[in-house]
Steps between C-alpha positions, in 0.01 A plus 500: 500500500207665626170485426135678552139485376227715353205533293382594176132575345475447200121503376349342832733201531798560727825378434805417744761715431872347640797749523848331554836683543827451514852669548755435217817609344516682203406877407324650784170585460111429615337294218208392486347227301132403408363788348499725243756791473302775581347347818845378587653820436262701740442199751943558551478859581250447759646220708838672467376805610265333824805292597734783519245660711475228689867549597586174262733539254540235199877375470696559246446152330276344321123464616267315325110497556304218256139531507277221343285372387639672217199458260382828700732654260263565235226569723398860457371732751602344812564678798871358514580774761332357730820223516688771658504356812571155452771576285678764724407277811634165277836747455554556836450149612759436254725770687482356835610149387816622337571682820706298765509569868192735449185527651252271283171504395184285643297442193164311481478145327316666208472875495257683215567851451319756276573882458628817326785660644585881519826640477554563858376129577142577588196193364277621295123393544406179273267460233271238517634358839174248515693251227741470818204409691393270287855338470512435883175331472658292255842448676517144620852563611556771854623770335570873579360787318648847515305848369517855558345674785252630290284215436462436854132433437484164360382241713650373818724226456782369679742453195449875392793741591494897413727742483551843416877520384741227398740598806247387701461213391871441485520550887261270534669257303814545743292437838582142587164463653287522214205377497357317203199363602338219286163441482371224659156457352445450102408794314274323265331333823446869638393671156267195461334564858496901438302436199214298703519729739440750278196286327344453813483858529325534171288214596387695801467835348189659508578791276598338231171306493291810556667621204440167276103583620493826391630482138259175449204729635679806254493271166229231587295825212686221247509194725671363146792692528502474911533129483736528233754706695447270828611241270762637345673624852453167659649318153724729391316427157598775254130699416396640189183730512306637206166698399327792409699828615391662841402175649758520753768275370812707607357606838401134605823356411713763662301356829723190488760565775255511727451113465816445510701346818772744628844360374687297741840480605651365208270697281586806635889429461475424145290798421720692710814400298308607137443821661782580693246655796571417856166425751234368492336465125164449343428265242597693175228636261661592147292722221682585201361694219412325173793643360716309675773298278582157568847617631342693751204237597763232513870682571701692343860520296635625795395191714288667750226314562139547309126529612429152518806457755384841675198294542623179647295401766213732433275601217589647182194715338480516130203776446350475142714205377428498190636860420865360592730376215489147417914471511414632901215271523712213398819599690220385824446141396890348623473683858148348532570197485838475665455753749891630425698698224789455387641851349874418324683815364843570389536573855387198642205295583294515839174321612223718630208335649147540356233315679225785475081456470431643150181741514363644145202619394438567145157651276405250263576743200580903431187581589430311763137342431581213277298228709265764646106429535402861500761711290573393136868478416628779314832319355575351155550090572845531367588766766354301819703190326792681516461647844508225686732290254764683714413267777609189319297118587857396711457719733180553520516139628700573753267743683346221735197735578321693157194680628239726310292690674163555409352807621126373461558170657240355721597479872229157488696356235840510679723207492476272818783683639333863525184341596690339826707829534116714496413295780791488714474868505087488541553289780768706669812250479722714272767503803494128523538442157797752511673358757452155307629671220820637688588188680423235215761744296763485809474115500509488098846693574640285754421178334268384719214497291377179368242491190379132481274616172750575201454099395128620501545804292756323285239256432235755433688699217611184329172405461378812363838526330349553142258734595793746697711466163774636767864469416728316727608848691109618469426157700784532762347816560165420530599213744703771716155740489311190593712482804465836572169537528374206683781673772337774487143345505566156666103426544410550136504097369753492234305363234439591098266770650804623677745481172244678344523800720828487513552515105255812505816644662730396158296615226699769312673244217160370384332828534809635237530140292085587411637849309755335358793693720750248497 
């Protein structure tokens, strides 16, 4: 019996694929086993046709190819061609062993193939070859993986093998010095030190601080809304914006990327994977139209993955929130909070990731001026209470950062927060406190950032537990914010003054509780 290996992506998880085969009596035939009749039917052809163009002709007995797992069965729309390759090189192992006195094959330990076959033999270029760069990354075992020519441009590594036609890589097969190399060095031990590497670039880049400086200097008109997006990039804290139309809602929140770290190795897989791109990526930045239905926000019937996974690892903008459907609006709450979906369909179920920064902004009502000080409201109560019903109390809660934006605020009576941000920039420190910024958030991701004040703030809101009124989620959040922020702003003393300012920046449920939204 012979056997090979291969991979299958199904979602963004990657399943082993193992093809055995074996030479029997009975009826002659090639039969495969494992998938569904169509798939088989066309995935027969092929190999027949590339191994007679090989110059390899299948006996006239009875050969038998078994794929499994066989719960990929009912998996729809999965590239099964791309077994080709195992299966016709699993075949011709197969051959080789029944064949006495004959020159024999040298055959890795553990040999991975993936690709399409042509007629005449030739491998077709692979789909989404980075899931086999993830899988040698997880591959404790040595192993040998085998792809076409024609993705040639994945990363060096000294298990990869390419080749352009299946003869090829038959002759190779015969040389009896092959050479298999195995790798020496752990893959997770080298992915772990490319990633540092690759944070200690970030840590040293100057552009990307410039660029931090720039948008503060841009949006310190509102130094509300500023703060709020530094906060929200260096949290991940999902941000809700509202106020009076024209105030520059939409424009300040579309400025978030720029806060943002650039995705790292891991990061850039994963997105890569959802998007099926090859090279370097950018952090995604998703903007559907209010129309959107919650199949197409959170996936479809056909399994393909939705906005929210579209948006893993980067921001997902919801512009004028409250003109979306509430079945779409409510579709959002289960990705939120478990950063995954889980889409299951006749045809199968597959897990998308969905670990995304919500951004919204919203007008408090139809017309826009429902809490304004200088324009009276033209709407009926009933019609602003129904407006923003859509956005239901649940998840409103779940937006860790609500922010209204007062047009006619005083600059003197600023929180402590754009007071210390005014005179960092007075003072002509903005590129320190950028690079603090950058480097506090490079630490926060690497774990070696140590916050010796939660106990402190967990203290502070239970004691002023029944004046927040805050749910269990609303204080979880808070405590995460509290975090945040005295990151961001390490000398500010974390004290009630402190909570207070930081509450100013979670305001939106009491704000609709006194109208009587919810």
């Amino acid at each position: 019996m012979a056997k090979t290996f291969s991979y299958l992506l199904v979602g963004v998880e990657i399943f082993p694929v193992e093809i055995e085969t074996v030479l029997g009596n009975g009826f002659s035939g090639l039969n495969i086993l494992g998938l569904g009749t169509e798939a088989t039917r066309d995935m027969r052809e092929r190999v027949r046709s590339a191994l007679e163009s090989t110059g390899i002709s299948i006996p006239a007995r009875r050969v038998v190819v078994n794929i499994t797992p066989n719960e990929l069965i009912k998996m729809s729309r999965i590239p099964f061609s791309q077994l080709d390759f195992a299966v016709a090189a699993s075949i011709i192992y197969a051959l080789f062993e029944e064949q006495e006195n004959q020159q024999s094959l040298c055959a890795p330990e553990k040999e991975f193939l993936a690709g399409e076959l042509s007629l005449s033999g030739q491998l077709k270029e692979v789909q989404n070859a980075l899931i086999y760069e993830s899988a040698l990354s997880q591959e404790k075992e040595s192993m040998c993986l085998c792809l076409p020519k024609a993705n040639n441009n994945m990363s060096e590594n000294d298990n990869l093998q390419f080749y352009a036609t299946l003869l090829e890589w038959l002759n190779k097969r015969k040389m009896k010095d092959i050479n298999v190399q195995k790798n020496k060095e752990k893959l997770s031990d080298k992915k772990i030190s490319i990633i540092k590497n690759q944070l200690q670039f970030f840590e040293k880049s100057s552009f990307f601080v410039s660029d931090i400086e720039e948008n503060i200097l841009l949006l310190m008109k509102n130094p509300k809304v500023c703060i709020s997006l530094l906060a929200a990039a260096f949290g991940n804290h999902h941000i809700l914006v509202a106020g009076e139309p024209g105030i520059g809602k939409s424009f300040s929140l579309q400025k978030i990327p720029q806060f943002l770290i650039p995705l790292n190795q891991k990061e850039q897989l994963e997105v890569k994977l959802i998007h099926s791109l090859s090279g370097s990526v950018k952090r995604p930045f998703r903007s559907p139209h209010h129309s959107a239905t919650p199949a197409a926000l959170v996936g479809g019937s056909s399994l393909k993955p939705g906005e929210v996974s579209l948006a893993h690892c980067g921001v997902l903008f919801l512009d004028e929130l409250a003109e979306f459907s509430s079945p779409s609006l409510e579709s959002l709450r289960e990705p939120l909070d478990a950063g995954e979906v889980f889409l299951s369909r006749a045809g199968g179920s597959i897990r998308y990731p969905a670990k995304f920064i919500l951004c919204a902004t919203t007008n408090p009502c139809p017309c826009g001026f429902l809490f304004s000080k200088t324009k009276p409201c033209r709407c009926h109560p009933k019609e602003s209470r129904k407006y923003l019903q859509k956005i239901s109390g649940p998840l409103l809660d779940r937006f860790c950062l609500q922010v209204w934006l007062d047009p006619h605020c005083d600059v003197m009576q600023q929180d402590v927060f754009s007071q210390y941000l005014f005179k960092i920039i007075e003072n002509g420190k903005l590129k320190d406190f950028s690079y603090h910024f950058v480097n506090t958030k490079i630490n926060y991701l690497n774990g070696s950032y140590n916050d010796d004040t939660v106990f402190d703030m967990k203290n502070l809101i239970k004691k002023n537990e029944k004046i927040l009124s805050l749910s269990l989620r609303g204080q979880d959040k808070i405590i995460s914010v509290l975090q945040t922020f005295h990151a961001i702003f390490p000398e500010i003393i974390c004290d009630e003054n402190f909570l207070e300012s930081v509450l100013s920046y979670r305001i939106l449920d009491k704000m609709f509780l006194q109208k009587n939204i919810f």
